[in-house]
C-alpha positions as CSV (number, residue, x, y, z in Angstrom):
1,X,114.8,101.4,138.7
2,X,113.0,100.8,135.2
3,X,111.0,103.9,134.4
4,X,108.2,103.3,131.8
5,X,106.0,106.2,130.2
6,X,103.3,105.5,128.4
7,X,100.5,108.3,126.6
8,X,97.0,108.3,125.8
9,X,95.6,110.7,123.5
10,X,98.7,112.5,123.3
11,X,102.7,111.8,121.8
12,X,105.3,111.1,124.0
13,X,108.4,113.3,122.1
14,X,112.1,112.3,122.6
15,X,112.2,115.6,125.1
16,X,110.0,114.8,127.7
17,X,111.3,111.4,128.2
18,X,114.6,112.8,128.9
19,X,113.3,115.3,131.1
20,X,111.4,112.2,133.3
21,X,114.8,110.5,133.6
22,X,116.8,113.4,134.6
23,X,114.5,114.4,137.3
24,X,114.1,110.7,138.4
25,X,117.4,110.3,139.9
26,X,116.4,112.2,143.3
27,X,113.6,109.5,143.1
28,X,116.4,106.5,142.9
29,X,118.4,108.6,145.9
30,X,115.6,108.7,148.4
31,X,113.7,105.4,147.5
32,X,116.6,102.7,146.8
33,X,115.1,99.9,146.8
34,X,112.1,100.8,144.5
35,X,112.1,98.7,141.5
36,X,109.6,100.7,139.0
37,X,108.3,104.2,138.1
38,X,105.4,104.0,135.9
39,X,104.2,107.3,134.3
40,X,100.7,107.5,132.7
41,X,100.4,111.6,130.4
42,X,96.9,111.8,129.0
43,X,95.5,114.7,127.4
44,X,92.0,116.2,128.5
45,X,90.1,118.0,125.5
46,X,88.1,121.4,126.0
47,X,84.5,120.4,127.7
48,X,82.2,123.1,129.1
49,X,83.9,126.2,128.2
50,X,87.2,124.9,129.8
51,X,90.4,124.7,128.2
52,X,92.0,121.2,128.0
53,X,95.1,120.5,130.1
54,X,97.7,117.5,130.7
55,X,97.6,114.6,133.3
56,X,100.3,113.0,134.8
57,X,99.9,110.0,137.3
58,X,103.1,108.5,138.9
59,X,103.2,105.1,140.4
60,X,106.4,104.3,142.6
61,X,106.8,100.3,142.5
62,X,109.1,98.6,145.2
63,X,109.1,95.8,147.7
64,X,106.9,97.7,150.2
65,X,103.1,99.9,149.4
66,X,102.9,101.9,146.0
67,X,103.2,105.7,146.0
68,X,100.9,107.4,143.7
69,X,100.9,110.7,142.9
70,X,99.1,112.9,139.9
71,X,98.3,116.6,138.9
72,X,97.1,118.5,135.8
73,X,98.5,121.4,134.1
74,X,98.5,123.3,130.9
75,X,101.4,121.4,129.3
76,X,102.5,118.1,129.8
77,X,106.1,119.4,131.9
78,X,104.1,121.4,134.4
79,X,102.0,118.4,135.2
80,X,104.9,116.0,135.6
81,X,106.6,119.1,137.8
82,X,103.6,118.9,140.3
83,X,102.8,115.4,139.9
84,X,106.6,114.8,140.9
85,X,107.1,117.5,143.8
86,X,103.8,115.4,145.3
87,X,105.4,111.4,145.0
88,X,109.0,112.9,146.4
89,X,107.0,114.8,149.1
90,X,105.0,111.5,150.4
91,X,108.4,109.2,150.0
92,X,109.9,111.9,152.4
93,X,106.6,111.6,154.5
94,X,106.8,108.3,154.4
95,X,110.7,108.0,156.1
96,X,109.4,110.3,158.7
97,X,106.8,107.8,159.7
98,X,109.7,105.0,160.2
99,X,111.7,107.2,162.1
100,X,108.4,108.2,164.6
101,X,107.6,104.2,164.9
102,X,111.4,104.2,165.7
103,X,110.9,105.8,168.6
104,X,112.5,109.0,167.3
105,X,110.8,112.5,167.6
106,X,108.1,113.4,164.9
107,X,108.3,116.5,163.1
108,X,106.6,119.4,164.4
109,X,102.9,119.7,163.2
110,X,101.7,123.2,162.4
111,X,99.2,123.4,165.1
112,X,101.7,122.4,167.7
113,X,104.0,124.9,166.4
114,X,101.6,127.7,166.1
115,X,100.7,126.9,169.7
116,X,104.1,128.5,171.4
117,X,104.1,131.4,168.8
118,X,106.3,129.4,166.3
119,X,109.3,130.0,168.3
120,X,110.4,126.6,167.4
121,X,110.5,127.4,164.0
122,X,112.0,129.3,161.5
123,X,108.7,131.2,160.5
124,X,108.6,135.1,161.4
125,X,105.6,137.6,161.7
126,X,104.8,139.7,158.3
127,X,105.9,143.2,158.6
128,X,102.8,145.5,159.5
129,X,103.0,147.5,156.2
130,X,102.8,144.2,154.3
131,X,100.2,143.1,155.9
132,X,98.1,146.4,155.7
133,X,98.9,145.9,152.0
134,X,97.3,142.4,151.7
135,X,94.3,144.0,153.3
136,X,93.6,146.9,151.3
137,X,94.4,144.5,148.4
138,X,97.6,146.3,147.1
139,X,98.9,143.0,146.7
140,X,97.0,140.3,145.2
141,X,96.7,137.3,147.2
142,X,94.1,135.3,145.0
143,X,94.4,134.5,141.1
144,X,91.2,136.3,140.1
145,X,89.8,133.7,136.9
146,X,86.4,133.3,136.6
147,X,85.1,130.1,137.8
148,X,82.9,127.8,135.3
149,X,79.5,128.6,135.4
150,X,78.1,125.3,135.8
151,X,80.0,121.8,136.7
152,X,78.8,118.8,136.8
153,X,78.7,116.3,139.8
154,X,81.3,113.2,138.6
155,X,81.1,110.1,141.2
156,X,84.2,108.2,140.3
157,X,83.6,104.0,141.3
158,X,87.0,101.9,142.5
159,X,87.0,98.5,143.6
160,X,89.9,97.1,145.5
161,X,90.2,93.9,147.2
162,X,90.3,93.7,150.7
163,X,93.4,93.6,153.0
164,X,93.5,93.0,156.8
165,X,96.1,95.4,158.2
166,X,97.0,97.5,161.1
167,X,95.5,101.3,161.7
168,X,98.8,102.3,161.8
169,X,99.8,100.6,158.6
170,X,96.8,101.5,157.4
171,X,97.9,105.3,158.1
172,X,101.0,105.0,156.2
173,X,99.0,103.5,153.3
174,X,96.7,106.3,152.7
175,X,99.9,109.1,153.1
176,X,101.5,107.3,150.2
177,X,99.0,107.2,148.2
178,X,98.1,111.0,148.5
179,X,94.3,110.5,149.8
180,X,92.5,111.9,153.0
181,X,90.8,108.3,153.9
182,X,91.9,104.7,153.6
183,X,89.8,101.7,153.9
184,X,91.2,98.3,155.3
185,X,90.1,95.1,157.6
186,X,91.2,95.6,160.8
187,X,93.8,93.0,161.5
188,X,92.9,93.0,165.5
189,X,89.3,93.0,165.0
190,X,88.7,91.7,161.8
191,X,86.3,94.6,161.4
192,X,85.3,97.0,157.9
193,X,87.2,100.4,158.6
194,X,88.7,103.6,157.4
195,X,91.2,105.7,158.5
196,X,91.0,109.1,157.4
197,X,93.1,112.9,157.8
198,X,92.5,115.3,160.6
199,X,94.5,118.0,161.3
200,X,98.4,118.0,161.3
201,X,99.8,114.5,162.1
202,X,96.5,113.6,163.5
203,X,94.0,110.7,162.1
204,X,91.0,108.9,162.7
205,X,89.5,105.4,162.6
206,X,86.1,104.7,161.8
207,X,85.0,101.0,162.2
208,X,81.8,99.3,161.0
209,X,80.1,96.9,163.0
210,X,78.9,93.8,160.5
211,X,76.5,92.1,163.1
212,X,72.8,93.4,162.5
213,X,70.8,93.5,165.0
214,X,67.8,91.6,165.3
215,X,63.8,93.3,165.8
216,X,62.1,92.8,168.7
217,X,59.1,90.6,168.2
218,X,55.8,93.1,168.3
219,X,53.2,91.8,170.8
């Protein structure tokens, strides 16, 4: 797998590109067949009162869909950290998808698991005191920073060209690329939809109907 890094606004030092290809292996181990990792660092500077951070966007290249996957951080190794934990967690998403369109059992989503007290699980109850703790607010449960005092509204614009495709595919499309809607050409109706996130393993399909429907004459 060729692994290309590339910066904008920011060096790339000798250090950081080692780090990328030790932590790639795991990459190489659970997506074999993948044929390119491409990661994009840019730096942000300070805007509104805000400190600047790093940006890391990872694109997994291979035979079937791209994985994407990006976060931001103070320092350009924190970014990668999360950015990474996200691609490996949809590549292992992903597998779990095959296995269900297998015919094999899906995992266990949260609600369903929360439904028979999680006794399917390995999750156990809090112990009383800790939880009287978290209450009183002994122990902190929320980083305290003060929020900006005024953000502005940013409307990002993509254009993509359109592909006809299953819901279901359509479904694994949207996991691997890390967003909560999808939009595609139905490949059984040839109509405009979007998929999009629910809760647990659950999704839904939205589908737009082209034909416009004519006035009535008045009279």
């Amino acid at each position: 797998m060729d692994v290309t890094i590339t910066g904008r606004n920011v060096g790339i030092p000798d250090r950081f590109e080692e780090y990328v290809s030790e932590k790639t292996e795991k990459v190489e181990h659970l997506a074999p067949r993948a044929l390119a990792l491409e990661v994009k660092l840019c730096r942000h500077h300070e805007t509104h009162g805000s400190t600047g951070d790093d940006r890391v966007e990872l694109t997994l290249i291979g035979p079937g869909p791209i994985v994407r996957a990006e976060a931001g951080a103070g320092d350009k190794y924190a970014a990668f950290d999360i950015a990474y934990d996200k691609l490996v967690e949809r590549i292992r998403q992903a597998k779990d998808r095959r296995k269900v369109h297998r015919g094999q059992r899906r995992p266990t989503s949260l609600r369903e698991a929360a439904a028979d007290g999680f006794s399917s699980v390995a999750v156990a109850a809090a112990p009383v005191d800790v939880i009287e703790k978290v209450a009183t607010g002994s122990i902190p449960v929320v980083d305290e920073t003060s929020a900006e005092e005024w953000s502005p509204v940013v409307i990002r614009e993509k254009e993509f060209p359109a592909e006809q495709m299953t819901a279901e595919d359509a479904v694994d499309r949207m996991e691997l690329v890390g967003h909560d809607f999808f939009l595609f050409i139905d490949a059984r109706t040839d109509k405009p939809s979007v998929v999009y996130r629910r809760k647990g393993w659950d999704y839904g399909v939205i589908k737009l109907d082209a034909e416009v429907a004519e006035l009535a004459p008045a009279g």
